[in-house]
DRENGU-247048 format. One line per field, with one value per atom (N, C-alpha, C, CB): residue number from 1; chain; atom name; x, y, z. Coordinates in nm, 3 decimals. Glycine has a CB too. Layout:
N
i = (NUM  ...)
ch = (A  ...)
at = (CA  ...)
east = (X  ...)
north = (Y  ...)
up = (Z  ...)
//
This chain:
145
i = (1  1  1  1  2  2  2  2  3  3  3  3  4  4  4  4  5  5  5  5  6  6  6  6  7  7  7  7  8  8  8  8  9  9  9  9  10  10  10  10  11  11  11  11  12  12  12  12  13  13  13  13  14  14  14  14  15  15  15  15  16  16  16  16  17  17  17  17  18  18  18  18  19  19  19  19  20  20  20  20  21  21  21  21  22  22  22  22  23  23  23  23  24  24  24  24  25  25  25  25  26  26  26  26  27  27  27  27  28  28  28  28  29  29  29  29  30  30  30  30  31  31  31  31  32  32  32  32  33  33  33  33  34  34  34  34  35  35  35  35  36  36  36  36  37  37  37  37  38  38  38  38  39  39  39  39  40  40  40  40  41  41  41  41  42  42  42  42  43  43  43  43  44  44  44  44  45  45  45  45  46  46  46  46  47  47  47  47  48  48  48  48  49  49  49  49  50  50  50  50  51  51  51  51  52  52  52  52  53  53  53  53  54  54  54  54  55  55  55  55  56  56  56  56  57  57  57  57  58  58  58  58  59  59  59  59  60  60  60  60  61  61  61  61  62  62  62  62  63  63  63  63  64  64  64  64  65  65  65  65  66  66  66  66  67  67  67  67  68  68  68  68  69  69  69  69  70  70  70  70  71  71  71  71  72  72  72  72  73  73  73  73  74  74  74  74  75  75  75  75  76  76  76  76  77  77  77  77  78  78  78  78  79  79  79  79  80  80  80  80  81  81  81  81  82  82  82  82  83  83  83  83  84  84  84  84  85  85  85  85  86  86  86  86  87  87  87  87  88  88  88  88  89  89  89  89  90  90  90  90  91  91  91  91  92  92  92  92  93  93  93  93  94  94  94  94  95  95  95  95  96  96  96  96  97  97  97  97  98  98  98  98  99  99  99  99  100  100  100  100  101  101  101  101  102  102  102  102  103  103  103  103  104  104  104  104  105  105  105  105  106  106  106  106  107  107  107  107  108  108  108  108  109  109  109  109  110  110  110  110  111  111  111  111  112  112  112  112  113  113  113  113  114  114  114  114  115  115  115  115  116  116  116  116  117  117  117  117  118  118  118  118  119  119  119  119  120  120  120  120  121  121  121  121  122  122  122  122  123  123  123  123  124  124  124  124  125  125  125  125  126  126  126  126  127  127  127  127  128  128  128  128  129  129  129  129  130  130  130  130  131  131  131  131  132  132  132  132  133  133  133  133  134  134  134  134  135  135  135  135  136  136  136  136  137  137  137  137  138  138  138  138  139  139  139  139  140  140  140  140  141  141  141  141  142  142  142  142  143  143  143  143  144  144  144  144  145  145  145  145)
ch = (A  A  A  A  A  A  A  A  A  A  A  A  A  A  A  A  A  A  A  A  A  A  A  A  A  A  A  A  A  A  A  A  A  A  A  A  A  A  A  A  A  A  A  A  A  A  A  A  A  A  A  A  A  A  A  A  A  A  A  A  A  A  A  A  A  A  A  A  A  A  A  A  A  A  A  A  A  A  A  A  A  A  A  A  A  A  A  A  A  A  A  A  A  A  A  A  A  A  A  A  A  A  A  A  A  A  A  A  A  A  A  A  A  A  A  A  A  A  A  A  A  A  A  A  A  A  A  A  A  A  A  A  A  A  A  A  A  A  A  A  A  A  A  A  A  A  A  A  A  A  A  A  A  A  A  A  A  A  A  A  A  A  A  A  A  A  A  A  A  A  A  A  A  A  A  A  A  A  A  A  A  A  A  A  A  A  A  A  A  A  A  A  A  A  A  A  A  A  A  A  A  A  A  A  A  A  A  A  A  A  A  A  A  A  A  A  A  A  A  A  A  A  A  A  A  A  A  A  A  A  A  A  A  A  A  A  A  A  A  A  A  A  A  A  A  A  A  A  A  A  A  A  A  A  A  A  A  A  A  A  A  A  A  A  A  A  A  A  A  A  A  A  A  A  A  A  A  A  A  A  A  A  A  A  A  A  A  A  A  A  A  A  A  A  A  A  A  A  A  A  A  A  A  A  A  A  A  A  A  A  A  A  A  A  A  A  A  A  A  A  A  A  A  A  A  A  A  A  A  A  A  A  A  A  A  A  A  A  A  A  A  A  A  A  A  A  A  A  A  A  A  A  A  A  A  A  A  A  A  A  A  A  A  A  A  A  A  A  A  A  A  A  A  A  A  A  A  A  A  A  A  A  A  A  A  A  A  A  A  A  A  A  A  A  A  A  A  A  A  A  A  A  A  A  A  A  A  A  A  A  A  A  A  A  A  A  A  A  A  A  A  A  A  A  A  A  A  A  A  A  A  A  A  A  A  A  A  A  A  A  A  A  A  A  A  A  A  A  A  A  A  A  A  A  A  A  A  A  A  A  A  A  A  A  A  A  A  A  A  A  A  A  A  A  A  A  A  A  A  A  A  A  A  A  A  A  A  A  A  A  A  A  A  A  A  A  A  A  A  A  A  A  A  A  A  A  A  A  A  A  A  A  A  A  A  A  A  A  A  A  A  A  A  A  A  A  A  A  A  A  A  A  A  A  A  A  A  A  A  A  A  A  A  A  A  A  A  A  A  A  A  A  A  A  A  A  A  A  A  A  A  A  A  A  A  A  A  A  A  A  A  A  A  A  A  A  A  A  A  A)
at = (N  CA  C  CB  N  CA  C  CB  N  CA  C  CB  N  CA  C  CB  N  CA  C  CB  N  CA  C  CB  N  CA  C  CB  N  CA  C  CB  N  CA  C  CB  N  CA  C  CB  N  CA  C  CB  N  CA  C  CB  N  CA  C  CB  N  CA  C  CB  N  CA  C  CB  N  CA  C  CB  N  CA  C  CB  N  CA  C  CB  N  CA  C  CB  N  CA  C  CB  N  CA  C  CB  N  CA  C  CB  N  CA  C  CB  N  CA  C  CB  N  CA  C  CB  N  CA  C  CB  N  CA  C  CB  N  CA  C  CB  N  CA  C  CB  N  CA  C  CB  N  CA  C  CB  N  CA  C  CB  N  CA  C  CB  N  CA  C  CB  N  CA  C  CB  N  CA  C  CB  N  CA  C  CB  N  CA  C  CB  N  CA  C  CB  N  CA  C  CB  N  CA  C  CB  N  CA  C  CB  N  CA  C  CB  N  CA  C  CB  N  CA  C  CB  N  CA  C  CB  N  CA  C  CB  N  CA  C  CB  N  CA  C  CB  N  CA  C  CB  N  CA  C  CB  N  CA  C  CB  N  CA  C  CB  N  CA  C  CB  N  CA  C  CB  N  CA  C  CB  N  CA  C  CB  N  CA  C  CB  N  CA  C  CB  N  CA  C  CB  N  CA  C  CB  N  CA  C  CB  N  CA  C  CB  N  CA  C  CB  N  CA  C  CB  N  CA  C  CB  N  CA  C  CB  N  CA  C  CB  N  CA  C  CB  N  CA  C  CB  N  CA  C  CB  N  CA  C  CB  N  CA  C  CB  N  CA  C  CB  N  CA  C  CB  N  CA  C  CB  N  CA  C  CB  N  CA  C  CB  N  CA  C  CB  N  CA  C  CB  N  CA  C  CB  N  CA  C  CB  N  CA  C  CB  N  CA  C  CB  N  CA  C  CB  N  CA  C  CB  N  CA  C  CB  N  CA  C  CB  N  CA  C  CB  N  CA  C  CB  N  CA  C  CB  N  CA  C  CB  N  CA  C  CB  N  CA  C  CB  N  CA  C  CB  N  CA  C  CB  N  CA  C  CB  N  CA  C  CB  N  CA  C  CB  N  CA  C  CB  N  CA  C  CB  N  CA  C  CB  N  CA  C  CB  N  CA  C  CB  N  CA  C  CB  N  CA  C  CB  N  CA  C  CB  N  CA  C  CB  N  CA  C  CB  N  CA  C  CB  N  CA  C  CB  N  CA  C  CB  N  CA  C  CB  N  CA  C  CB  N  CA  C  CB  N  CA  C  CB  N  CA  C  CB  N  CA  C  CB  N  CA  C  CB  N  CA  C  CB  N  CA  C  CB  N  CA  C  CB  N  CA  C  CB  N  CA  C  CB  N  CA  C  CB  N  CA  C  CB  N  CA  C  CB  N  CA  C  CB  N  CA  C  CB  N  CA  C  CB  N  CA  C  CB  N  CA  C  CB  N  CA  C  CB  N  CA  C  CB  N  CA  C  CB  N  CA  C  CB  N  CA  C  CB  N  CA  C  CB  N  CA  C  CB  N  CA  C  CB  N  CA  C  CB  N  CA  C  CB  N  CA  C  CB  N  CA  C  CB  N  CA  C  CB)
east = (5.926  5.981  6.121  5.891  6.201  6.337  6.340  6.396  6.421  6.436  6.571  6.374  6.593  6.699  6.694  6.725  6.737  6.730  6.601  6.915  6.703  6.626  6.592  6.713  6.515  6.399  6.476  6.224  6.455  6.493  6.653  6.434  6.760  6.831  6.946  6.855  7.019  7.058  7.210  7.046  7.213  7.339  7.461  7.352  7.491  7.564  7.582  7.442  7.475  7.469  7.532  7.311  7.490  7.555  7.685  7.497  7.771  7.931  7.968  8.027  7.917  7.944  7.993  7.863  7.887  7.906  7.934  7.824  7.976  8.074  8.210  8.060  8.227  8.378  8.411  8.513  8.344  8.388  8.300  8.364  8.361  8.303  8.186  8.421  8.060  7.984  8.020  7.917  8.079  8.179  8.219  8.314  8.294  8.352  8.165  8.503  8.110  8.052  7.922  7.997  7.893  7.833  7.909  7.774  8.039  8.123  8.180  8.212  8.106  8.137  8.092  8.087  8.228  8.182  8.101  8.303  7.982  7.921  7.932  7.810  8.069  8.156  8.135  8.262  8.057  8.074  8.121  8.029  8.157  8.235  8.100  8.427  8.135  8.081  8.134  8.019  8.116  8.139  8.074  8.232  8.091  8.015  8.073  7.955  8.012  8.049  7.963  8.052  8.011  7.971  7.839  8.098  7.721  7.635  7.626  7.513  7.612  7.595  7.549  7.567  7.408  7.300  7.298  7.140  7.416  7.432  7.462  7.360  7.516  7.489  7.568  7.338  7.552  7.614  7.538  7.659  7.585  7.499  7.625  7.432  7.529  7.609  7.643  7.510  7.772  7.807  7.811  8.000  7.755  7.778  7.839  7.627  7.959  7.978  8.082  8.075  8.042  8.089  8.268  8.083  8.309  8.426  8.463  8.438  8.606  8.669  8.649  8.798  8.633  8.590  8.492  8.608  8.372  8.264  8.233  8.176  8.283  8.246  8.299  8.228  8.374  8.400  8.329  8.532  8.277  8.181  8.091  8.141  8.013  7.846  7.940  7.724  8.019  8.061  8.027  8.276  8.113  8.096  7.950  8.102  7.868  7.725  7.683  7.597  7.689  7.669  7.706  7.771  7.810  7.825  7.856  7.844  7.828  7.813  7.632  7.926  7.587  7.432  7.329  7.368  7.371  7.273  7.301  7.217  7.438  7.438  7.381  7.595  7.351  7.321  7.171  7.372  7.102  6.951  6.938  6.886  6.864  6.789  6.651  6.762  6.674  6.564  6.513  6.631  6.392  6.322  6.421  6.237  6.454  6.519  6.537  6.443  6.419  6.457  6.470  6.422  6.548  6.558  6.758  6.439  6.799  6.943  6.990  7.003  7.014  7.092  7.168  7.061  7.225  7.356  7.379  7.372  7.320  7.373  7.475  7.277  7.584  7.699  7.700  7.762  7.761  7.756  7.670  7.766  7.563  7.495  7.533  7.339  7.493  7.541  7.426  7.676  7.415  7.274  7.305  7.202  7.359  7.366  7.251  7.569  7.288  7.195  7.101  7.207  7.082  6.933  6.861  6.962  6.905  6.815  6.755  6.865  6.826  6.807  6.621  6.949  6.630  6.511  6.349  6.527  6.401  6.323  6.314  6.331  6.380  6.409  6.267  6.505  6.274  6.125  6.007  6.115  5.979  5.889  5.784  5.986  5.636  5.563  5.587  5.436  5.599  5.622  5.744  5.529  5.802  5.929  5.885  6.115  5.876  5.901  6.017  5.879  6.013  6.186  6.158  6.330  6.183  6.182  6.270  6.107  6.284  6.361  6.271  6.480  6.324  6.274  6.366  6.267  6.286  6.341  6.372  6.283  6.534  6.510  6.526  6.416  6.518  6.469  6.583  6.472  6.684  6.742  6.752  6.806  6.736  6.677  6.593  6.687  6.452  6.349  6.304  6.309  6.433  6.405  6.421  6.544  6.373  6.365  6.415  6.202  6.500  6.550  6.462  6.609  6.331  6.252  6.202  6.199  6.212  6.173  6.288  6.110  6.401  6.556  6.515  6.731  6.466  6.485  6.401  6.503  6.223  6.133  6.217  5.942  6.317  6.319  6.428  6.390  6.545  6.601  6.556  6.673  6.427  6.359  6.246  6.317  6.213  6.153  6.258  6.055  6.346  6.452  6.525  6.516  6.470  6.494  6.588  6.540  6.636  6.683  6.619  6.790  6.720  6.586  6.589  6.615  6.540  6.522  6.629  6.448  6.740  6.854  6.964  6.889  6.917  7.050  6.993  7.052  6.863  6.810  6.824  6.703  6.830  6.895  7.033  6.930  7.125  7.218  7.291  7.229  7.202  7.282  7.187  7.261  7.097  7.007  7.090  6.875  7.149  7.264  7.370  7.315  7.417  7.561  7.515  7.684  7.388  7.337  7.293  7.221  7.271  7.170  7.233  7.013  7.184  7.279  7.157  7.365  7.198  7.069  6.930  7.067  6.917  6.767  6.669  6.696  6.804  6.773  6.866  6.799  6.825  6.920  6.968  6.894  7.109  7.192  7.260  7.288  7.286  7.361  7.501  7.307  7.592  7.733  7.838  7.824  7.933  8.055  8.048  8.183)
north = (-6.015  -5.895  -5.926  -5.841  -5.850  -5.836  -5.824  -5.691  -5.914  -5.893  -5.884  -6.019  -5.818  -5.845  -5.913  -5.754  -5.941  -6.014  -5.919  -6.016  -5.814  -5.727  -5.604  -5.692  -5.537  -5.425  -5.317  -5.486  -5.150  -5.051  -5.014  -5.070  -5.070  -5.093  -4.913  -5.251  -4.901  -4.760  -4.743  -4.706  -4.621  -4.602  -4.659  -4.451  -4.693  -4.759  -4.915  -4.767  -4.977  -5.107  -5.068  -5.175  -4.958  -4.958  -4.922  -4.905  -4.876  -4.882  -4.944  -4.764  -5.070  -5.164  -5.272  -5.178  -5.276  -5.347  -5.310  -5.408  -5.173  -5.111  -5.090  -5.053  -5.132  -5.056  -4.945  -5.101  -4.829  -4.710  -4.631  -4.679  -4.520  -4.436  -4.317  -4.373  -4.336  -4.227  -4.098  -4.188  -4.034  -3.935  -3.912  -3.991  -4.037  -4.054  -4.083  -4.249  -4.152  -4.216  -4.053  -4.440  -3.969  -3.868  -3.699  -3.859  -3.751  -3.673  -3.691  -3.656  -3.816  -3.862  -3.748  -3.994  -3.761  -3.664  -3.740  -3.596  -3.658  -3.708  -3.666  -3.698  -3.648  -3.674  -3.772  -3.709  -3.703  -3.736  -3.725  -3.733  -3.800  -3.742  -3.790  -3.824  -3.737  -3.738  -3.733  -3.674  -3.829  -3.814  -3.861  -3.846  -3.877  -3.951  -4.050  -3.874  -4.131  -4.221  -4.261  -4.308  -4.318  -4.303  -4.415  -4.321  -4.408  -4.525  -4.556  -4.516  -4.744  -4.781  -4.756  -4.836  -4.702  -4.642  -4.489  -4.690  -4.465  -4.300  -4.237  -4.232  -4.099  -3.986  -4.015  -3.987  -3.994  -4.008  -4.061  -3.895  -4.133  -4.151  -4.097  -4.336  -4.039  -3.937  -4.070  -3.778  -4.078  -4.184  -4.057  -4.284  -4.121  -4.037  -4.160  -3.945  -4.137  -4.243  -4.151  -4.397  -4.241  -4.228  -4.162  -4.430  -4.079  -4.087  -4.218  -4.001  -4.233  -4.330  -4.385  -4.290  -4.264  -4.298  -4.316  -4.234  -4.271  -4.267  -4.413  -4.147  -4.479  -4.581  -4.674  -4.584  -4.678  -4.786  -4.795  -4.788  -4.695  -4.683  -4.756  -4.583  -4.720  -4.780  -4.929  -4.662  -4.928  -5.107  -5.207  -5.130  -5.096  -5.134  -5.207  -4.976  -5.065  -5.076  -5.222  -4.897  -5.209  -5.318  -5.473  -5.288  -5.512  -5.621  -5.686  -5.654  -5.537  -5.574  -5.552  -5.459  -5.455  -5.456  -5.547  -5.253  -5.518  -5.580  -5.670  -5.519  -5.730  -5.864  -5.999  -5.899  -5.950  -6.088  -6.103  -6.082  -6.006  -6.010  -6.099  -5.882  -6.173  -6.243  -6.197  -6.328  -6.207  -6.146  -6.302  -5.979  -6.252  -6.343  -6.444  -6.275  -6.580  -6.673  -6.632  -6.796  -6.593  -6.515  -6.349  -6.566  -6.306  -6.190  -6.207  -6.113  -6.269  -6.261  -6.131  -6.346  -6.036  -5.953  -5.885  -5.907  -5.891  -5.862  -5.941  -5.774  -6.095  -6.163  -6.246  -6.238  -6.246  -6.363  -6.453  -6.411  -6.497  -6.604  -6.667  -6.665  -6.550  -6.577  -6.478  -6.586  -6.500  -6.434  -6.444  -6.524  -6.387  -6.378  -6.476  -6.263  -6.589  -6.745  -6.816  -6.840  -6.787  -6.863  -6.840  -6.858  -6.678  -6.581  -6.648  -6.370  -6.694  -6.738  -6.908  -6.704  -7.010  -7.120  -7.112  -7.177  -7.050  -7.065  -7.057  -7.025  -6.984  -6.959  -7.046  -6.797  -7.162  -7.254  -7.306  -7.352  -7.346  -7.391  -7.366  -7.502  -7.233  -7.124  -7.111  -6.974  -7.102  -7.062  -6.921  -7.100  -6.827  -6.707  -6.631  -6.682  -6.567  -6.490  -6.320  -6.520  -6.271  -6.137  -6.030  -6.130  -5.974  -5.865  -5.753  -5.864  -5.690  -5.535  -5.465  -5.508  -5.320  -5.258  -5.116  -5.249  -5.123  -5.017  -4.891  -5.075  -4.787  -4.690  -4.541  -4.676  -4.536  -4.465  -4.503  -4.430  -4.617  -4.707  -4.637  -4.883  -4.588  -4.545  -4.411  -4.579  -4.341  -4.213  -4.125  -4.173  -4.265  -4.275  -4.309  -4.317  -4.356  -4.439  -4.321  -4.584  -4.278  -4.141  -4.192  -4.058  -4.068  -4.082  -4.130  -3.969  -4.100  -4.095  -4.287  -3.993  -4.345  -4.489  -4.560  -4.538  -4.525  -4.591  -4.582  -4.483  -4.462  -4.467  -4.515  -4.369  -4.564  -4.654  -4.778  -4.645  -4.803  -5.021  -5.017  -5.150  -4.906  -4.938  -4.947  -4.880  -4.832  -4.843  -4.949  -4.713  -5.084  -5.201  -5.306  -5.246  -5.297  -5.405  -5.367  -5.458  -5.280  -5.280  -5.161  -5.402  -5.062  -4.975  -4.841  -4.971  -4.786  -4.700  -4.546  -4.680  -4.441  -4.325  -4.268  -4.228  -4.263  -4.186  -4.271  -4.140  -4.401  -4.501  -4.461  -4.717  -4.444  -4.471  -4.403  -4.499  -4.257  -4.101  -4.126  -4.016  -4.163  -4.170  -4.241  -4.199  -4.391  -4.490  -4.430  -4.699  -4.329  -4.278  -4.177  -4.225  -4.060  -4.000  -4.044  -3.963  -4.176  -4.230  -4.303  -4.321  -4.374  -4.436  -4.354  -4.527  -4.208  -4.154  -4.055  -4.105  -4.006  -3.875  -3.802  -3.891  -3.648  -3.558  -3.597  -3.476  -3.688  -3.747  -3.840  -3.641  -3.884  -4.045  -4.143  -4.054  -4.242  -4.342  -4.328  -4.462  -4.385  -4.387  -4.557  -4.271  -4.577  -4.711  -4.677  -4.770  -4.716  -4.645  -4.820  -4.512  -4.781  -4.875  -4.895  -4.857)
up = (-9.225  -9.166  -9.115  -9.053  -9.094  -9.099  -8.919  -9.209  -8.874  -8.699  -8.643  -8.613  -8.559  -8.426  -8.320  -8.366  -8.257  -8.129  -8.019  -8.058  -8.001  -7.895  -7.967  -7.758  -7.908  -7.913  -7.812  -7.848  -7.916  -7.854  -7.840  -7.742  -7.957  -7.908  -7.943  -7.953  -7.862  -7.859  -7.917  -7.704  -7.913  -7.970  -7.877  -7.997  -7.779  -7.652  -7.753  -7.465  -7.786  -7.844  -7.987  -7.845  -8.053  -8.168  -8.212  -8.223  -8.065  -8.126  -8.045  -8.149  -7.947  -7.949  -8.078  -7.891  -8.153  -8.248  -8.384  -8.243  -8.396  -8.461  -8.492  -8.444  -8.344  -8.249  -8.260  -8.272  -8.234  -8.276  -8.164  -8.441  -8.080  -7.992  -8.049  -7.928  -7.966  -8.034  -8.106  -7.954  -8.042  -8.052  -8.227  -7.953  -8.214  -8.367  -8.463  -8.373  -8.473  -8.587  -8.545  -8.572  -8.423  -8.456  -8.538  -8.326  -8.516  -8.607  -8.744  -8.549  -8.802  -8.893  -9.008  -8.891  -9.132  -9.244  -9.338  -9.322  -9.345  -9.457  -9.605  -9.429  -9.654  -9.765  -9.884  -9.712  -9.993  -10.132  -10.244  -10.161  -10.367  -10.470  -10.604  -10.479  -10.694  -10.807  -10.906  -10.816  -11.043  -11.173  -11.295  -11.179  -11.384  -11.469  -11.550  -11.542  -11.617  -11.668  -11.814  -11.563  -11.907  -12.026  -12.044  -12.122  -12.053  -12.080  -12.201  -12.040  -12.204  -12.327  -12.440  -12.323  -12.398  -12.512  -12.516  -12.479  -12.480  -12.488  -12.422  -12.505  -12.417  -12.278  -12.174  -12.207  -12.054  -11.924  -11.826  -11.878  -11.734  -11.609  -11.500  -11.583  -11.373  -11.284  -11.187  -11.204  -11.146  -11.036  -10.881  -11.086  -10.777  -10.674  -10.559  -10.631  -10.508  -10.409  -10.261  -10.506  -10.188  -10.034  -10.083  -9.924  -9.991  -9.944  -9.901  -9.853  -9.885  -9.849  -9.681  -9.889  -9.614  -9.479  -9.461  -9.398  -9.563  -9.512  -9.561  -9.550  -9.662  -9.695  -9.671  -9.778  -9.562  -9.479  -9.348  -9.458  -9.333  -9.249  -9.266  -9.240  -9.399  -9.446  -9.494  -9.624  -9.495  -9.546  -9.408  -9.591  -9.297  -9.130  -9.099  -9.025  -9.176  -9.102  -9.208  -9.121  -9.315  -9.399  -9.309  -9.537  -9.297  -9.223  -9.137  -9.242  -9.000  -8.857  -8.839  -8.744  -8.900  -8.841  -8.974  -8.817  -9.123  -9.194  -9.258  -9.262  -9.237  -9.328  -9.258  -9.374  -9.122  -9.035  -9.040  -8.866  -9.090  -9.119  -9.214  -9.162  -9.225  -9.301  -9.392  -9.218  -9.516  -9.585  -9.694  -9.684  -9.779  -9.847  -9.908  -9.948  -9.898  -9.987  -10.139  -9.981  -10.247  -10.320  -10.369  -10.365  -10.278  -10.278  -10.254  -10.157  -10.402  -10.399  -10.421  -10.491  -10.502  -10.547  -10.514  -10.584  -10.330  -10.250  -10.197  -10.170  -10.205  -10.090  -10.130  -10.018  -10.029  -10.086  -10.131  -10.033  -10.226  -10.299  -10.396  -10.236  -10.428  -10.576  -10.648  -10.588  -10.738  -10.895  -10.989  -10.975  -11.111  -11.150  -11.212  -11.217  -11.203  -11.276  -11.156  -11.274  -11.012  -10.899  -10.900  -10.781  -10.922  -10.917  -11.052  -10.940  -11.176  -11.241  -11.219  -11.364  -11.173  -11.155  -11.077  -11.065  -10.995  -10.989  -11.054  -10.931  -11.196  -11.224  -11.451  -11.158  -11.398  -11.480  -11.522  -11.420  -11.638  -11.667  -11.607  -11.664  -11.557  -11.522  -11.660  -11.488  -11.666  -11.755  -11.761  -11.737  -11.692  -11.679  -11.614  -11.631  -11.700  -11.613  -11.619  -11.705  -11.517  -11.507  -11.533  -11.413  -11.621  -11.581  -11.587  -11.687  -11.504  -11.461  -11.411  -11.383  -11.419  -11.364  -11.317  -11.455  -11.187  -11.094  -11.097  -10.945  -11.190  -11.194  -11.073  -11.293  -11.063  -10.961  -10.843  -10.965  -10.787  -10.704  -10.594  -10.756  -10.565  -10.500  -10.444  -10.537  -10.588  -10.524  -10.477  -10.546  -10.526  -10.460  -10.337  -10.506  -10.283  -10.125  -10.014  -10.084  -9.935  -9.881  -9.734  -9.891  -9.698  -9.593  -9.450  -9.589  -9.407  -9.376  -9.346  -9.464  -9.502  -9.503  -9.479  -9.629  -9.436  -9.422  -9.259  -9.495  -9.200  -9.058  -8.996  -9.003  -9.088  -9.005  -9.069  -9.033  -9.142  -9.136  -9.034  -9.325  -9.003  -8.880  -8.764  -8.861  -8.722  -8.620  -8.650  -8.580  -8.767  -8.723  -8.697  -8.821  -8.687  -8.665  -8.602  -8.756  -8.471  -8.352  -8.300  -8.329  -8.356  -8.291  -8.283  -8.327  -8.187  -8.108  -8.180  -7.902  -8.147  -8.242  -8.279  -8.198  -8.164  -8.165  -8.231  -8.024  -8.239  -8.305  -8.456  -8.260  -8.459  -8.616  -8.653  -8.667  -8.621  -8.636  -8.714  -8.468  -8.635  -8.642  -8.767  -8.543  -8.796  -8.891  -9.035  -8.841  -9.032  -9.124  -9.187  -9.064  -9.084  -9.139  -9.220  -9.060  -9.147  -9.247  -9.334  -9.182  -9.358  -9.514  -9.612  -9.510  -9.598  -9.732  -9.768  -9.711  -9.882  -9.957  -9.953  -10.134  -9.941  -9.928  -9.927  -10.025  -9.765  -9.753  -9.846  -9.744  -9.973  -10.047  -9.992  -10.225  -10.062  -10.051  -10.147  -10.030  -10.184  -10.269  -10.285  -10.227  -10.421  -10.472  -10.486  -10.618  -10.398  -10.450  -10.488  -10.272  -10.523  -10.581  -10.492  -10.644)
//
């Protein structure tokens, strides 16, 4: 499980370690753009990504609140400094390799399950409110550039 130091922690703590006054990050626009882009095997896939402010925002939240978490040893695929050259070493002369792809997997993630893993790793309803708003696009999660 994914931890913080302390328990309950509020929005006071969270633009603390933001730097940014409640004020601002509860007035924040939640501003998107959209386009498409040509896929390999055909057709289009729809790109949806943050405004420019907004995504320095979720970059903010990215590596003042969740890059200091610690998750499973192999569970590379955002963490600095691997590449899917590191992500495979482990699985070197393996009898079995798995490969999958989780379809959806983003827009399947519901706003709802973004605001119980902030509220298990410690912040409190109104912070989780809050950083739930600036991570999701119409109550999913979203993968942006």
């Amino acid at each position: 499980m994914f931890a913080i130091e302390d328990k309950d922690l509020g929005v006071e703590e969270l633009t603390r370690r933001l730097e940014l006054p409640a004020e601002k990050l509860r007035a924040t626009n939640i501003a998107y753009q959209q386009f498409t882009i040509p896929k390999k095997s055909g057709g289009q896939r729809k790109i949806i990504t943050p405004g420019p402010a907004l995504k320095d925002l979720q970059q903010r939240i990215l590596r003042r609140l969740l890059g200091r978490l610690h998750c499973h040893p192999l569970a590379t695929g955002f963490e600095r400094g691997h590449s899917i050259v590191t992500n495979a070493c482990c699985h070197v002369n393996r009898a079995v390799v798995v490969r999958m792809d989780l379809k959806d997997f983003f827009e399947t993630t519901t706003a709802d399950r973004v605001k119980k893993y902030f509220r298990a790793i410690g912040w409190n309803m109104e912070a989780s409110d809050l950083i739930t708003k600036i991570c999701v696009y119409h109550g999913r999660g979203l993968h942006s550039s």
